[in-house]
N, C-alpha and C positions, 0 to 999 in steps of 0.2 A: 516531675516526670518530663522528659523532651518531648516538642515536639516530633513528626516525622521529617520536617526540612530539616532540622537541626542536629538529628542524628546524622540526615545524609551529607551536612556539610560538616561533619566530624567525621562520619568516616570517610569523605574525600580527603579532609584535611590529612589524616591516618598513613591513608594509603600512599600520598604524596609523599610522606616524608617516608616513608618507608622506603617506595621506589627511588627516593634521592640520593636516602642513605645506601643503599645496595648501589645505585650508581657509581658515587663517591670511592665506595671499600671496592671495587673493582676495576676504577679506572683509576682514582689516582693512587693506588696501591704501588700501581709499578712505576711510578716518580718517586717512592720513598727513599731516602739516600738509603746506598747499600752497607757504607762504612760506619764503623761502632760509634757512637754516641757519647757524651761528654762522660758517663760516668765509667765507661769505657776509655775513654781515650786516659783520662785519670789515672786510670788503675794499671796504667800499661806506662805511663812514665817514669822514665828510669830502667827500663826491662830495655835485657839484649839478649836476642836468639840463642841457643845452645849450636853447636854445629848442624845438626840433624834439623832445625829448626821446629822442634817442636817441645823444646824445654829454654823455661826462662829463667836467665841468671840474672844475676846482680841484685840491688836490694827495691825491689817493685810490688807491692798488693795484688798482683793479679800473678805473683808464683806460686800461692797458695791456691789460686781461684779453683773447684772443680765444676765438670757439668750440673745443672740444675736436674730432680729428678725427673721430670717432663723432657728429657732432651732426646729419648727417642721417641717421643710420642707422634702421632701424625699429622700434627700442627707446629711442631717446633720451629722456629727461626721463622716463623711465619709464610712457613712453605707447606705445601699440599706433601706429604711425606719425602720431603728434600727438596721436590723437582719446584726450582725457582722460576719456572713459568708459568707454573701454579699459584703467583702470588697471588694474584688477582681476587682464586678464589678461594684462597684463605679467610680472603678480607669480607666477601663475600659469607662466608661462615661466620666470622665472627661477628658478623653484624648481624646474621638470623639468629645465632646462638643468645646475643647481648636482647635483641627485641621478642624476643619467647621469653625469656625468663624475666626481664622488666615487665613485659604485658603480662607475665602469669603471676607477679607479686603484684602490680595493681590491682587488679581483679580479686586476688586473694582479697588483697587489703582495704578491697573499695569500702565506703559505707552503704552497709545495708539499709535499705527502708521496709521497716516491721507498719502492716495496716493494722490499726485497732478495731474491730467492726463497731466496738461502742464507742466510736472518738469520732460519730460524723455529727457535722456541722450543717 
C-alpha cells in the first residue's frame, strides 16, 4: 500500500507528464512538415498529372490509391474538421483521447489486492 507522500509524488509526477504532453501535441504540432512523407513520396514516383490535375497517369502505386474510410471524419488529416489552424488542437485531442484510454486499460488491468481476514500475521 503507498504511502500518502508517495502517492502525491505520483500524482505530481502524472500530472506533469500529462501537462507536457498537451503542451508538446499543441505547440509543436504546427512545426509538423506539411508535405507527404516517405511512404507517400514513394507511392507517387513515377506519376504525372492528368490535365485537369486531378487524375494520375503513367505507371505509379498511388493511381490506384483511394480515400481511407475516416477521410471525412472530424479529425482527418489531422485537422480540427479541415480547418488547418486547428492543428494544434487536434494534437491536443489526440493526446487526451491516447491518455484516457491507456489510463482506463491500466486501471482495468491493474493487479488487484484481495485482504484475507484469516491471513493476519
Amino acid at each position: 500500500m503507498s504511502t500518502p507522500p508517495q502517492r502525491g509524488r505520483s500524482l505530481a509526477f502524472f500530472a506533469g507528464f500529462g501537462v507536457a504532453a498537451l503542451l508538446i501535441a499543441g505547440v509543436l504540432s504546427y512545426l509538423a512538415y506539411p508535405h507527404p512523407d516517405g511512404l507517400d513520396t514513394v507511392t507517387l514516383q513515377g506519376c504525372s498529372e492528368a490535365s485537369g490535375g486531378e487524375q494520375l497517369r503513367d505507371d505509379c502505386l498511388a493511381q490506384n490509391a483511394d480515400d481511407h474510410a475516416l477521410a471525412d471524419s472530424p479529425l482527418a488529416d489531422y485537422t480540427v474538421g479541415g480547418n488547418a489552424v486547428l492543428l494544434g488542437l487536434s494534437g491536443i485531442i489526440g493526446v487526451l483521447v491516447t491518455l484516457v484510454i491507456g489510463g482506463g486499460l491500466f486501471w482495468l488491468l491493474r493487479p488487484r489486492r484481495t485482504e484475507n481476514p484469516t491471513d493476519e500475521r
